[in-house]
C-alpha positions in Angstrom: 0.0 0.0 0.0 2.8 2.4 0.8 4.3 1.8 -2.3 1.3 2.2 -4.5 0.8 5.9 -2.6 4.4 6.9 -3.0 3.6 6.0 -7.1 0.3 8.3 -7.3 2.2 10.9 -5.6 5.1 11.2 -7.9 3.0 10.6 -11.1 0.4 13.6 -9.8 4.0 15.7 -9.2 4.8 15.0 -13.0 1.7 16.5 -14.3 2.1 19.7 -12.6 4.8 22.2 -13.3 7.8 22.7 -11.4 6.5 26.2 -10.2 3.2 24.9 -9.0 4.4 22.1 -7.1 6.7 24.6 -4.9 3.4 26.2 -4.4 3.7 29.3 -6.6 3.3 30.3 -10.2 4.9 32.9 -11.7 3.2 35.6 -13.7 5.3 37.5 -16.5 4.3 41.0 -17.8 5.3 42.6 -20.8 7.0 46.1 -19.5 4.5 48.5 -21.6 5.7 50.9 -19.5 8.4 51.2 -16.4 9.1 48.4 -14.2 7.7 50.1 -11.2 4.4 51.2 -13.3 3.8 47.7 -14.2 4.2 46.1 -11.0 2.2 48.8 -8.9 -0.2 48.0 -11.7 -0.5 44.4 -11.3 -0.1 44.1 -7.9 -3.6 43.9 -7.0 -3.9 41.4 -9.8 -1.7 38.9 -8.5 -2.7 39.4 -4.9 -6.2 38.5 -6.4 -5.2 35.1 -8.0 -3.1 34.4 -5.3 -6.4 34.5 -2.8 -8.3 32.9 -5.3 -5.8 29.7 -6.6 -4.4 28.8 -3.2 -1.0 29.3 -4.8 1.1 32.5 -4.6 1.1 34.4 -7.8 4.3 36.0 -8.4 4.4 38.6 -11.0 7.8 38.9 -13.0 8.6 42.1 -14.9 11.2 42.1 -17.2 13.8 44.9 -18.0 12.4 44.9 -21.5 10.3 43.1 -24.3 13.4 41.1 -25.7 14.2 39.7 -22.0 10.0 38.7 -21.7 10.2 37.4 -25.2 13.0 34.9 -24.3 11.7 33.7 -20.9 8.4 33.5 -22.2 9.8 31.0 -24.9 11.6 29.3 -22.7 8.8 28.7 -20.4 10.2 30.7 -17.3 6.8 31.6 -16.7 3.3 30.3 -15.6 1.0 32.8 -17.0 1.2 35.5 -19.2 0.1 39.0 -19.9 1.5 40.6 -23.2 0.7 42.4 -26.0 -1.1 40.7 -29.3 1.9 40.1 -31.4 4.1 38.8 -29.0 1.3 36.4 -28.2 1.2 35.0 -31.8 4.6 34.6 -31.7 4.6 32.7 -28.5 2.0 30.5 -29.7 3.6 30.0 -32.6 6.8 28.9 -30.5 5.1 27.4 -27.6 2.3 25.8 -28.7 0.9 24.2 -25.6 0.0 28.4 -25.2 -3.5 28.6 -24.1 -5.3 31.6 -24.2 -7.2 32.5 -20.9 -9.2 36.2 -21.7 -8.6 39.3 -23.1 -8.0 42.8 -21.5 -11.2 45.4 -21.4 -10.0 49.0 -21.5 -11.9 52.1 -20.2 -12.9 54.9 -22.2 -15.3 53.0 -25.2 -11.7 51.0 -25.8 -13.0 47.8 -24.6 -11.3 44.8 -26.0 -9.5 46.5 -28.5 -6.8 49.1 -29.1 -5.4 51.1 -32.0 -2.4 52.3 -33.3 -1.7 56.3 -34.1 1.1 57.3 -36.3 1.5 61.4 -34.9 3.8 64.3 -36.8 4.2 67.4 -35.8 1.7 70.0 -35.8 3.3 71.9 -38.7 4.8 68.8 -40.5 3.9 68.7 -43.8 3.4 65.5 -44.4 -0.1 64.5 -45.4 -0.5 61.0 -45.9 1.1 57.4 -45.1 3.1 57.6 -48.5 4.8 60.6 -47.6 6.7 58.8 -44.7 8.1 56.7 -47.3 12.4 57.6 -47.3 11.9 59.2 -44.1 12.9 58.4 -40.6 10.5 57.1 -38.1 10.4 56.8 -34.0 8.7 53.4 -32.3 8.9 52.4 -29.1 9.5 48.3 -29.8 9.9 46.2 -32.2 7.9 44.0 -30.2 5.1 46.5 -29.8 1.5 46.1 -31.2 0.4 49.4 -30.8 3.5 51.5 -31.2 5.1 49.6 -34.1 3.0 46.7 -35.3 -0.2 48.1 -36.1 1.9 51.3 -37.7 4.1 48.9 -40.0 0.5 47.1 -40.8 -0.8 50.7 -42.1 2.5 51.3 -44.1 2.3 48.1 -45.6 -1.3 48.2 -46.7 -0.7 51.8 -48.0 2.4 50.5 -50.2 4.9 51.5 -48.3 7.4 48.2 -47.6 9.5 48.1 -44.2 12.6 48.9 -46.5 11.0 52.2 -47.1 11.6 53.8 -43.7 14.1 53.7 -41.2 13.0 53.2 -38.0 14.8 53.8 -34.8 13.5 52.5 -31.3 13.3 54.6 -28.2 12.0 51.9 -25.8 8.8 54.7 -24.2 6.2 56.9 -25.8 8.1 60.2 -24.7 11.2 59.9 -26.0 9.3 58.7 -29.1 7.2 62.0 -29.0 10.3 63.9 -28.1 12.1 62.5 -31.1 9.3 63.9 -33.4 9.4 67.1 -32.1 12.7 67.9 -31.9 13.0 67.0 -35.9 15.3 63.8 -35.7 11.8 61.9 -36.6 9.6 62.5 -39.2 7.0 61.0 -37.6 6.2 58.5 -34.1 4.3 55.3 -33.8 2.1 55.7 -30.5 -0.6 53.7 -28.8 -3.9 56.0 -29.9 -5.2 56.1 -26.3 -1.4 57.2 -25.5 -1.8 60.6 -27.7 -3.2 62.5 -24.8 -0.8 61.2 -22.4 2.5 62.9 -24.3 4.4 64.6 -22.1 5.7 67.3 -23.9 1.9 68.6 -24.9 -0.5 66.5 -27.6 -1.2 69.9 -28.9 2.0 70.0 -30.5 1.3 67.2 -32.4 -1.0 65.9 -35.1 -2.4 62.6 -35.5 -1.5 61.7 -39.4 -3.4 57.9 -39.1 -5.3 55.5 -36.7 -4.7 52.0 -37.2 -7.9 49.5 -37.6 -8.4 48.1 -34.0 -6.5 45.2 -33.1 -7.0 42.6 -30.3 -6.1 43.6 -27.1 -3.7 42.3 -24.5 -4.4 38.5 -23.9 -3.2 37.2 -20.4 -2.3 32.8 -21.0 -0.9 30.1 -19.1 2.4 29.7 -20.8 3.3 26.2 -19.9 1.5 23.3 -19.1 -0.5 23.5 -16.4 -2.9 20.8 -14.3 -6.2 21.2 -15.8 -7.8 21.7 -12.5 -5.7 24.7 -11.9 -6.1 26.0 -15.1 -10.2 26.1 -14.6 -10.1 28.0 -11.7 -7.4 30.3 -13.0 -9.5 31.0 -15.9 -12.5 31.5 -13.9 -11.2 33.7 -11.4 -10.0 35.7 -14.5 -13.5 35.5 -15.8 -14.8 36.9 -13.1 -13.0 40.1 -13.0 -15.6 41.3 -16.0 -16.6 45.0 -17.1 -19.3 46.5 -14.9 -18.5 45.3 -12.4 -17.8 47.6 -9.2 -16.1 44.8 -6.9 -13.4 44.8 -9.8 -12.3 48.4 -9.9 -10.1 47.7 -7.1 -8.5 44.7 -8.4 -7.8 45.8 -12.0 -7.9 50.0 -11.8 -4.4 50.1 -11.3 -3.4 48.5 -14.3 -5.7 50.4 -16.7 -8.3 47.4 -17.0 -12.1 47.2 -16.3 -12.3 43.6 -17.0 -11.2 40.5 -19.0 -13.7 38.5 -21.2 -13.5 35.7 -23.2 -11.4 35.2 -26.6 -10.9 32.8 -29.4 -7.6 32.5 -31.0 -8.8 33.0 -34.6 -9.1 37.0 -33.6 -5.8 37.5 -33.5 -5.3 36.5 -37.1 -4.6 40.0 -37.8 -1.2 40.1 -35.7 -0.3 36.9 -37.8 -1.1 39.4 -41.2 1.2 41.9 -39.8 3.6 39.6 -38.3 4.4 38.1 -42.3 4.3 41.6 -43.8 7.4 42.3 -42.0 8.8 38.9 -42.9 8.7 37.6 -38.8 6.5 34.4 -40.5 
């Protein structure tokens, strides 16, 4: 008998990842914005989960998208909460990815976001083609809404990657800053990010607004026991817009909610992700 318990031990231990079975799972977040942002952010996130699962949730912010990018694909974390590109790619790379919700945003945003390509206020540039020979500030190469969904315009306008130089300044001021101060044509910022420019976003005017594209997905990145995985997606579930218990758990970060998501909606990503040759 002893030896038959000591065998359903060790084989329940094997379907459960390492990080689960030391009684904590670890949550990695794509660093949008500072470290200390981020984590005051998510805080109440991973408090939440924490209370809910029985298991301490530990978030994990990267110094940048490259470091997240290579710990997410080598499965240094649990769950995930990243931007839609860098979730195709994961899938793509991890396939045993499983999508849990998708991010709600305030403001008529909901589950969606846009990207805003921004000149200055006395450029005279006019139209997408115009930026075609000239130099252009992003903040990641990684980014959906600072880069990807701006490089998705360009392309569908006619103008191929090879047709603008791009230089990356990691934040949306220093992008902003870039395009003021004339070493930038033009900047890729989130559209909900406009009014948040530093230096004034009456200096500025927006040239184009990308199409919206899925939001933030948060995803158990590694293989998970399917028990676990239910509540985890159910105590995400439950976090949903309109709802006032929520606001205290998710205000922080920017969020009003998470609701459900299929894969197939972030086909668009995959579009962008082979117009600049990443397929």
């Amino acid at each position: 008998m002893g030896k038959k318990i000591l065998l359903a031990i060790l084989v329940l231990s094997l379907m459960m990842p390492l990080s689960a079975i030391a009684g904590e799972l670890r949550f990695g977040i794509l660093p949008r914005l500072t470290i200390a942002e981020m984590e005051e952010g998510f805080a109440p996130l991973a408090s939440y989960l924490s209370r809910e699962l029985g298991v301490k949730v530990t978030l994990v912010v990267p110094k940048d998208f490259d470091t997240w990018r290579k710990d997410a694909a080598a499965r240094k974390y649990d769950i995930v909460y990243t931007n839609p590109y860098l979730y195709v790619l994961l899938k793509r790379d991890v396939p045993e990815t499983e999508l849990l919700a998708i991010a709600s945003e305030p403001g008529g945003l909901g589950p969606t976001i846009r990207g805003a390509i921004v000149v200055r206020k006395d450029s005279p540039i006019k139209s997408v083609a115009d930026l075609r020979g000239k130099t252009v500030a992003a903040t990641d190469a990684g980014s959906a809404g600072a880069y990807i969904s701006q490089m998705l315009m360009l392309h569908r306008g006619g103008v191929k990657k090879g047709d603008v130089n791009v230089i990356f300044l990691k934040r949306r001021d220093p992008v902003a800053d870039a395009v003021l101060k004339g070493k930038a044509a033009a900047g890729f910022i989130r559209h909900d990010d406009v009014a948040r420019i530093a230096a004034g976003p009456d200096n500025f005017r927006i040239l184009a607004v990308s199409d919206p594209i899925p939001n933030w997905p948060i995803a158990i990145s590694d293989k998970m026991d399917p028990a676990m995985a239910k509540r985890l997606r159910d105590a995400i579930l439950r976090l949903r817009p309109g709802d006032l218990a929520s606001v205290a758990t998710l205000g922080p970060a920017r969020i009003v909610g998470f609701v459900p998501v299929t894969d197939k909606e972030y086909d668009i990503m995959r579009e962008a992700a082979r117009a600049l040759g990443e397929w």
